[in-house]
C-alpha positions in Angstrom: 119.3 97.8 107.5 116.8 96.6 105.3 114.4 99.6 104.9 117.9 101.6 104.1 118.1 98.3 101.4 114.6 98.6 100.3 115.3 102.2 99.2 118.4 102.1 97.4 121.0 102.3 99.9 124.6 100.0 98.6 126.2 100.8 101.8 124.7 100.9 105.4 126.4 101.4 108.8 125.2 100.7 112.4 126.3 103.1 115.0 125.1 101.6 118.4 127.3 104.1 120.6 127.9 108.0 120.0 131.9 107.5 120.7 130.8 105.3 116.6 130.1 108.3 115.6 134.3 109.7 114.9 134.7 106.9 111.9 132.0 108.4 110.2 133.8 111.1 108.0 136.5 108.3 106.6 133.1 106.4 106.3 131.1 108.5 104.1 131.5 108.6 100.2 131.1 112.3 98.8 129.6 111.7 95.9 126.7 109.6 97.7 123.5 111.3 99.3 123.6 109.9 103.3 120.4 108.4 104.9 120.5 108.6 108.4 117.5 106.7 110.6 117.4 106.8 114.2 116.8 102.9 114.9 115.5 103.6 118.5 112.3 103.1 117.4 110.5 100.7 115.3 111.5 101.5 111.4 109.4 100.4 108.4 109.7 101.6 104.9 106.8 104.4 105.2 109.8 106.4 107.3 112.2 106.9 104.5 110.5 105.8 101.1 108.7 109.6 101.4 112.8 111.0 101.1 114.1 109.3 98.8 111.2 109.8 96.3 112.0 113.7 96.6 115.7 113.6 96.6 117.2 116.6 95.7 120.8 117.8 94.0 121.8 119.7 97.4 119.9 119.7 100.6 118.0 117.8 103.6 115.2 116.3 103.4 113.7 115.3 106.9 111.2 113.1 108.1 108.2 114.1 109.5 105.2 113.4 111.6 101.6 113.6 109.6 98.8 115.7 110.4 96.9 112.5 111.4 99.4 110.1 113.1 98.4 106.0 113.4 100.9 106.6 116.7 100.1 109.4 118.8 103.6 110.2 120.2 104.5 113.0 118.7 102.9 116.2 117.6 102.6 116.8 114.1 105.4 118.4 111.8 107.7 117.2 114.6 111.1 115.6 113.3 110.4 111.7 112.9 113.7 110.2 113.2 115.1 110.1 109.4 117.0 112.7 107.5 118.2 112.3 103.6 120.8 114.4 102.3 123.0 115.1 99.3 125.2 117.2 97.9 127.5 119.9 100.3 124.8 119.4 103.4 125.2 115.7 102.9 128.8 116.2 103.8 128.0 118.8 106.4 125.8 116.6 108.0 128.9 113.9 108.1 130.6 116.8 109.4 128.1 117.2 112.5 127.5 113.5 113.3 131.3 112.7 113.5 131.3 115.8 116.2 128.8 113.6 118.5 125.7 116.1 117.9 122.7 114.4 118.6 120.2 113.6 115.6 118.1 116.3 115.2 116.3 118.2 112.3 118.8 120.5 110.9 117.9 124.2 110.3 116.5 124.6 106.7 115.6 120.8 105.9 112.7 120.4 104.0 110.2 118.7 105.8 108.3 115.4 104.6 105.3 113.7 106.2 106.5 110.0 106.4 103.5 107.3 105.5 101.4 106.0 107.7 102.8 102.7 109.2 106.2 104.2 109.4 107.6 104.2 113.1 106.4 103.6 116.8 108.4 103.9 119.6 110.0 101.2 121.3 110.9 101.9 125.0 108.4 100.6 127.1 106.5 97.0 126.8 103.6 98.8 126.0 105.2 101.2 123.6 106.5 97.6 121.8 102.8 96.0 121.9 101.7 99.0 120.2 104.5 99.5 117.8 103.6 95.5 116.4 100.1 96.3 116.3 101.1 99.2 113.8 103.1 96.6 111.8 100.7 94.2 111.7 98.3 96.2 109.9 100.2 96.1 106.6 99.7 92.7 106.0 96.0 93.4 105.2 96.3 93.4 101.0 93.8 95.7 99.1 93.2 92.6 97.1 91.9 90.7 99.9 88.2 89.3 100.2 85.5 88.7 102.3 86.9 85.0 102.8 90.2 86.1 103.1 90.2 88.5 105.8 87.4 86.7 107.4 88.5 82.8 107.4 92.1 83.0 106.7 93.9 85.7 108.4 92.6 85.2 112.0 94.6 81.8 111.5 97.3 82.8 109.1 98.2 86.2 111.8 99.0 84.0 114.6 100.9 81.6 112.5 102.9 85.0 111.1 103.7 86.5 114.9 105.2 82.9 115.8 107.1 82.5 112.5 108.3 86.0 112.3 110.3 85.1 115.6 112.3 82.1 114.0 115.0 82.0 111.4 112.3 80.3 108.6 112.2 82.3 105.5 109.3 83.2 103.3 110.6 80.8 100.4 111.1 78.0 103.0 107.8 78.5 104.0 106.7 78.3 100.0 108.7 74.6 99.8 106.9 73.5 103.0 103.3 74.0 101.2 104.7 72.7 98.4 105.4 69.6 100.5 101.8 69.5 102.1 100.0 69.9 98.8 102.5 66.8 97.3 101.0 64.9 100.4 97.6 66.4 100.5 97.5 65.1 96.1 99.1 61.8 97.6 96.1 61.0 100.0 93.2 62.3 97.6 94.1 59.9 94.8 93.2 57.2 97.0 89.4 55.7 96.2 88.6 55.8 99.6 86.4 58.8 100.6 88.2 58.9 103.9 92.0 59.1 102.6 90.3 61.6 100.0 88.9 64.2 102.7 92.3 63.5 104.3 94.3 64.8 101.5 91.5 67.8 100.9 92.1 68.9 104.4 95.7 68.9 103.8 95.2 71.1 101.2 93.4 73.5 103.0 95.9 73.6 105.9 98.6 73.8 103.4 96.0 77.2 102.0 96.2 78.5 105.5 100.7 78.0 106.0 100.6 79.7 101.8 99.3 82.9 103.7 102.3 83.2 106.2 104.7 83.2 103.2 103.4 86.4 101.7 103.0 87.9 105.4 106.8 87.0 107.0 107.5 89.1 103.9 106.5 92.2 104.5 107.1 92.6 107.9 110.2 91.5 107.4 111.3 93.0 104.6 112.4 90.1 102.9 109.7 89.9 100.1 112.0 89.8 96.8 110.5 88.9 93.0 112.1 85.3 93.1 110.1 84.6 96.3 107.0 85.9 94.6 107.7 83.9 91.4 108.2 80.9 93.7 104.8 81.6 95.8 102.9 81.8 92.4 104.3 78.5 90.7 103.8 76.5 94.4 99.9 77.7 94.0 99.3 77.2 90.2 101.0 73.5 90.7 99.1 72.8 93.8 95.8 73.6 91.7 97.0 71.3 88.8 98.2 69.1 91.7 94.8 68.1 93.3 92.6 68.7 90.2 94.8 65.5 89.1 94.7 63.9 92.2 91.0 64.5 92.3 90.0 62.9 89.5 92.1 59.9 89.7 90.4 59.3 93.2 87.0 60.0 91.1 88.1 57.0 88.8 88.7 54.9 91.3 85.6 55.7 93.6 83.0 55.7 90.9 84.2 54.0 88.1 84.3 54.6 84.6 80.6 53.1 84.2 79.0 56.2 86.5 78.0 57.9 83.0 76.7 54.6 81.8 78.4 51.8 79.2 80.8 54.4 77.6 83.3 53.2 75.2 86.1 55.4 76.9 87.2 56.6 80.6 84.9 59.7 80.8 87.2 60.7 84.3 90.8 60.5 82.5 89.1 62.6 79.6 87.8 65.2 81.8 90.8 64.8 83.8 93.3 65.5 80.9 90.9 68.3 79.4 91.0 70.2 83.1 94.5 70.0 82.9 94.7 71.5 79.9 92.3 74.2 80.6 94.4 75.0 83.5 97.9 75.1 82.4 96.5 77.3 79.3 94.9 79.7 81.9 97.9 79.5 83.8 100.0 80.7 80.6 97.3 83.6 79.5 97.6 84.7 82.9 101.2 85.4 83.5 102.5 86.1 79.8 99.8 89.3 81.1 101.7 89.9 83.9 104.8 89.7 82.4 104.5 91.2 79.7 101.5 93.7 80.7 101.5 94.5 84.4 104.8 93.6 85.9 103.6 91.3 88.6 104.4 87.9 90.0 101.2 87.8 91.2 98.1 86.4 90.0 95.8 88.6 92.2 96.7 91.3 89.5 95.9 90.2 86.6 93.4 91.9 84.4 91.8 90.8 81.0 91.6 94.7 79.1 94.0 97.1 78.5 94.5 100.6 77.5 97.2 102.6 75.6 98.5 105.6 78.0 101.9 107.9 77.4 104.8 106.2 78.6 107.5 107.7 81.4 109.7 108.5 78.2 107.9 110.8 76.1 109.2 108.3 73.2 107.1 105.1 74.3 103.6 104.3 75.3 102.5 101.7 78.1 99.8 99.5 78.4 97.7 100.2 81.1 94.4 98.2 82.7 91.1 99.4 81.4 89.0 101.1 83.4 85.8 99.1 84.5 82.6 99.6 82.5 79.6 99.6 84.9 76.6 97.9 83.1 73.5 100.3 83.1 70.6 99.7 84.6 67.0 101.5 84.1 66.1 100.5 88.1 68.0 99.7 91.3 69.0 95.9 91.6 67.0 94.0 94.3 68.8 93.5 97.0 69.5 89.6 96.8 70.7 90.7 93.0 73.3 92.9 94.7 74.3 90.9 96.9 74.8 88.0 94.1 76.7 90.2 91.8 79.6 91.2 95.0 79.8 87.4 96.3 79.7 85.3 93.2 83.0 86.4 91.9 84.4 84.8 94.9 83.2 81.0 93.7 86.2 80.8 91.1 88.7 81.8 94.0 91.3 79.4 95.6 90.8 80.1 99.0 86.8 79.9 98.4 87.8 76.6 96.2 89.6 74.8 99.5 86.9 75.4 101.5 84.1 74.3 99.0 86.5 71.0 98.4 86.6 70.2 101.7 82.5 71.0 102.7 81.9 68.7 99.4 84.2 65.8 100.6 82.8 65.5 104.0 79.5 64.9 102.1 81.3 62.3 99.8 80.6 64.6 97.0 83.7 64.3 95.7 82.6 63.6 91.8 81.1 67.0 92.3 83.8 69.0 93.4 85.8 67.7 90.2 83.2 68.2 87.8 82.8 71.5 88.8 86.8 72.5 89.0 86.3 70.8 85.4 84.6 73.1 84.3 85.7 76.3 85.9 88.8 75.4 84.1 87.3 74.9 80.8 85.5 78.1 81.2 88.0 79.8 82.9 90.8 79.0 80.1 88.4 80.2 77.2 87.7 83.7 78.8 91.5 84.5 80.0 92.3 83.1 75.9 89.8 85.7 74.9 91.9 88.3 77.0 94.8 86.9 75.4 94.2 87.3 71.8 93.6 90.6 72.3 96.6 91.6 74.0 98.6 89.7 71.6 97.0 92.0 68.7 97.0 95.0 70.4 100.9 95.0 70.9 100.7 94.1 67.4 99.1 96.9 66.1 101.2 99.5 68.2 104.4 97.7 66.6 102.8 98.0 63.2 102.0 101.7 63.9 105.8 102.4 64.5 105.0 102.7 68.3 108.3 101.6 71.2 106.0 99.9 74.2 107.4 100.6 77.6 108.4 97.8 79.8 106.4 96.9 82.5 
């Protein structure tokens, strides 16, 4: 039901038994095209997304198998279990269903290769090992890093199978980290070191359960645009949260005379100044993906744009900017290289809850403040940068008579 959902279907019917079949002429709509997906096998959208991309006025589409299978059950070309019709063969199609004619590939149907992680058969124990093996492998993001795949989802996989089991939704599982990272704040702002690596470690494990969310999701199918929104303001609080928290513990730990007889509380200033650098990176950020990219999610933000034609041949779109490599007369040494792909990774959150948590186990707490000071300072002046500029180039295509596209 859902991959019929996730592809435009408004009305969707379960047959379990062919004598089901009769009701489906009084049913049908005949002004509708008719997906039909054979559910004896394990269904994600890959199957069916393929179809209803080429949709045509009048005639079947079916479903199926690639040249290069991830399941190797079926030759391919071979019909895959989903056909997609409209028109006079979408009612001749009602026509042979409701005469209890098995599901097959009609003659003439145009055949399309379904996506990779798209079906696995079902029937055996084995067959169903394999099958959530398949599924498992979309939760793998292209964004992903070196941390990610390599310290958070061996955890965050095994919490996913379990969860994916229960009745707990992806937004339930977004209000319970918001509910560890209120806790996890709670314990740091204490001036004991202790209660402060307490609250840090909360954090992390409240990292790690922030994972499942976004995973339950997709193989699900229940990922929506609120629950995305709601994903991305529980992470940009929890940030605010603890960089707070943090420095209030710092206050308390160190005092205000650690940077010597100052006539002010250097820790509440840097603490209000963080804050500030945060919530304006915070706003840079997603008045870009709003406005720019059409994403709840921060992992998509980029700081340049380009102008490109838009869908209509009336309007243009703003599109990322391509990359510009910086030339270089030699080859990079090695340790160069290697600095250039792994430092990026400093000013990320799930590299931040680690490097928290290392630093308050040393008691170098002051530290890891100072330096998410700083990183918000900085990071708040170069995403304002990005920000200006956006700002004047939709200007400029407004002042040049120019309609911008929606995201």
């Amino acid at each position: 039901m859902r991959v019929a959902r996730r592809v435009g279907a408004t009305r969707v019917r379960i047959v379990e038994h062919d004598s089901e079949l009769a009701g489906t002429t009084a049913w049908y709509t005949n002004d509708r095209p008719l997906l039909v997906i054979r559910a004896d096998q394990l269904v994600h959208t890959g199957l069916v997304a393929p179809l209803s991309e080429a949709l045509p006025h009048d005639g079947v589409l079916a479903a199926v198998v690639p040249e290069a299978p991830a399941v190797q059950d079926l030759t391919p070309g071979s019909f895959a279990g989903a056909l997609l019709a409209s028109g006079p063969a979408a009612t001749a199609l009602v026509a042979t269903l409701a005469s209890g004619a098995a599901l097959a590939m009609p003659t003439g149907a145009t055949k399309i290769p379904h996506g990779n992680i798209a079906r696995a058969p079902i029937a055996t124990p084995a067959e169903r090992r394999a099958a959530h093996r398949l599924l498992y492998q979309i939760l793998v993001k292209p964004q992903d890093n070196a941390i990610t795949r390599y310290l958070y989802r061996p955890v965050s996989f095994p919490l996913t199978r379990m969860l994916v089991w229960t009745p707990i939704t992806p937004n339930q599982i977004s209000y319970a980290v918001a509910v560890l990272v209120a806790i996890g704040c709670w314990f740091t702002a204490y001036a004991s070191h202790g209660m402060a690596l307490l609250g840090t470690v909360i954090i992390l494990l409240a990292s790690y359960v922030d994972c499942c969310d976004g995973e339950v999701a997709r193989v699900k199918l229940l990922s929506s645009r609120f629950g995305a929104w709601v994903d991305t303001i529980v992470d940009e609080l929890s940030s605010v949260g603890y960089t707070i928290a943090l420095g209030w513990h710092c206050r308390l730990a160190f005092g205000p005379k650690y940077f010597g007889d100052l006539s002010f509380d250097p820790w509440l200033v840097m603490t209000v100044i963080a804050t500030a650098g945060m919530l304006v990176t915070i706003y840079c950020i997603y008045y870009a993906l709003i406005v720019a990219i059409g994403s709840a999610n921060s992992q998509d933000y980029v700081g340049s744009f380009e102008v490109a034609p838009g869908r209509d041949a009336t309007k243009v779109r703003l599109v990322p900017a391509a990359p510009r490599a910086i030339p270089t007369k030699r080859e990079l040494p090695a340790w160069l290289q290697w600095l250039a792909t792994y430092a990026p990774y400093v000013i990320r959150r799930d590299f931040i809850a680690w490097g928290t948590v290392v630093l308050a186990v040393l008691h170098w707490t002051q530290v890891a403040f100072l330096g998410l000071a700083l990183g918000g300072v900085v990071t708040a002046v170069i995403v304002t940068i990005d920000h200006v500029r956006l700002r004047s180039l939709r200007r400029s295509l407004v002042r040049r008579g120019l309609v911008l596209e929606a995201p």
